[in-house]
N, C-alpha and C positions, 0 to 999 in steps of 0.2 A: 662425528655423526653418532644418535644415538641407536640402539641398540631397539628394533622392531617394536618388541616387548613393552616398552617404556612408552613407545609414541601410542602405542593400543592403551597402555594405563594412564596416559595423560589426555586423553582423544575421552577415553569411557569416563576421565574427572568430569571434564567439563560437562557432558552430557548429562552426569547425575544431579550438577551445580547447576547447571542451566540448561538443561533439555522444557521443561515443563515451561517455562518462562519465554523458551525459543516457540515452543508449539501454541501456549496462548497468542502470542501477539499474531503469526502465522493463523490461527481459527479465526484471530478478531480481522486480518484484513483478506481472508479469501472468504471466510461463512461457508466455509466446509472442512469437517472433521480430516479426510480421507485425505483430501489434497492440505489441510496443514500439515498431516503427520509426512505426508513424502517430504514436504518445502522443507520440512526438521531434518528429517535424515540428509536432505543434502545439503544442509547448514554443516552436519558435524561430520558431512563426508570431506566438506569443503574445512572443514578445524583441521582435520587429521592429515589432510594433504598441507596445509599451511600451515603447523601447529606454532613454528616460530615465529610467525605474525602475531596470532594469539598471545603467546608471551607475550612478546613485545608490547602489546598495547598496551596503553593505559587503561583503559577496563577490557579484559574481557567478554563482560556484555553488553557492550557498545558495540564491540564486533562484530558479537553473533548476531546482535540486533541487524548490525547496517545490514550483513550477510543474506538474513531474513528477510529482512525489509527491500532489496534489491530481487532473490529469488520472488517474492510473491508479487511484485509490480511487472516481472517480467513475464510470469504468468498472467494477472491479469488484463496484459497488453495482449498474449497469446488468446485468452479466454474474449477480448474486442475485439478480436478479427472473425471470431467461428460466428459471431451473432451479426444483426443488422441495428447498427447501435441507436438510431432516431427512433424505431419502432419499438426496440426494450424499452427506453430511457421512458418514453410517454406512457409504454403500461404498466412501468413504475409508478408513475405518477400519478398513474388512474384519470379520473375525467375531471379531475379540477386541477388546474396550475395553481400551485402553490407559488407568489412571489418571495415569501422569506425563505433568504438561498443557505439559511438555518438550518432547512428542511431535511438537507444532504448532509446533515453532518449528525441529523436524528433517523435517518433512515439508512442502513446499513450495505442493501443492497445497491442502495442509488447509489452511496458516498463510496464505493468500489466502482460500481461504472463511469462514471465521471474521474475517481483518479487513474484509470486506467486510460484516460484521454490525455493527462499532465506527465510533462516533464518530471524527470527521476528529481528531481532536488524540490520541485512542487510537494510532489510525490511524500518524502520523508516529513518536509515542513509539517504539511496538513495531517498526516499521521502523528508525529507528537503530538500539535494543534488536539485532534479530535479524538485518538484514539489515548494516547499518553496523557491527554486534559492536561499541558503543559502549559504555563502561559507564555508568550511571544518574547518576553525577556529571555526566560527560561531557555527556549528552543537557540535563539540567538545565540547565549552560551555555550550551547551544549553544539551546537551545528561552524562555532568561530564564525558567527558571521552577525551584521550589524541588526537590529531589531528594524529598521525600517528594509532590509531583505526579507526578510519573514515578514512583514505587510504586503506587499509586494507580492511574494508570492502566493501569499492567501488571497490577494485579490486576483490573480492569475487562475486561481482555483476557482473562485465565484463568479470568475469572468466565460470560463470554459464550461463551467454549468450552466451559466444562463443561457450561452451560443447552442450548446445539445438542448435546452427546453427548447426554444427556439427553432432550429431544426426540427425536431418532431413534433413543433404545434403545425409546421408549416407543411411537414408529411402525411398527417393526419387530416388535415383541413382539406386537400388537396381531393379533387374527385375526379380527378382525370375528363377526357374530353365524352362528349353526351353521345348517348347510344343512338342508331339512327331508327 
């Protein structure tokens, strides 16, 4: 085992190496400074308790990323429960349905509330996809799995978006029964 001293200088590397790179992708999938810089700290709180996973890896920051990537989706599954998600989604939206389901993946706030409705492996796809601007060979490789899974799951994504527009055309539409 090593010696305390060592696992804090191995722990404060990586952080110098990839701290700023942990904290960008964290800013890009919550859209807040405050709560990226916590989701980092418990990234390299989680290095320094793991550090020989780290090693181990083949990258690195693949790690940190996945690491990242799992704390911020499990916040913003925490951050879909505080809210009433049909009635955010639609004043996202504002008062015109937009049918290209494009839309989510150009508007920042929307394309977090909607992955915070997807499965964790959704979840990662569509964040390469859109935030990594990967292309779907790309992700396949980088994820070991076949490029028509990453189809697949991207339609799982488009499919769950249109189901919440949906939902909150029909909440919104909705005027309850007439006054006497």
């Amino acid at each position: 085992m090593q010696p305390k001293d060592e696992d804090v200088e191995r722990t404060e590397g990586y952080y110098h190496r990839y701290g700023e790179a942990v904290y960008r992708r964290c800013q890009r999938l919550l859209g807040d400074d405050a709560q990226a810089w916590d989701v980092t700290q418990e990234v390299f709180l989680r290095v320094h308790v793991h550090l020989k996973q780290v090693r181990e890896a083949t990258s690195a920051l693949s790690w940190l990323l996945t690491v990242a990537d799992r704390q911020c989706f499990s916040l913003l599954r925490r951050r879909r429960t505080e809210r009433t998600s049909a009635i955010t989604l639609r004043a996202l939206v504002d008062d015109e349905l937009d049918t290209s389901m494009e839309r989510f993946v150009t508007d920042a706030d929307l394309l977090r509330h909607v992955l915070a409705h997807c499965p964790e492996d959704v979840q990662r796809i569509v964040a390469h996809r859109f935030l990594d601007e990967l292309e779907q060979e790309q992700i396949a490789t980088l994820l070991d799995v076949s490029r028509k899974t990453v189809q697949r799951k991207l339609q799982t994504f488009f499919e769950t978006a249109r189901r919440l527009i949906e939902v909150s055309e029909s909440a919104v539409s909705w005027k309850g029964p007439a006054s006497a």
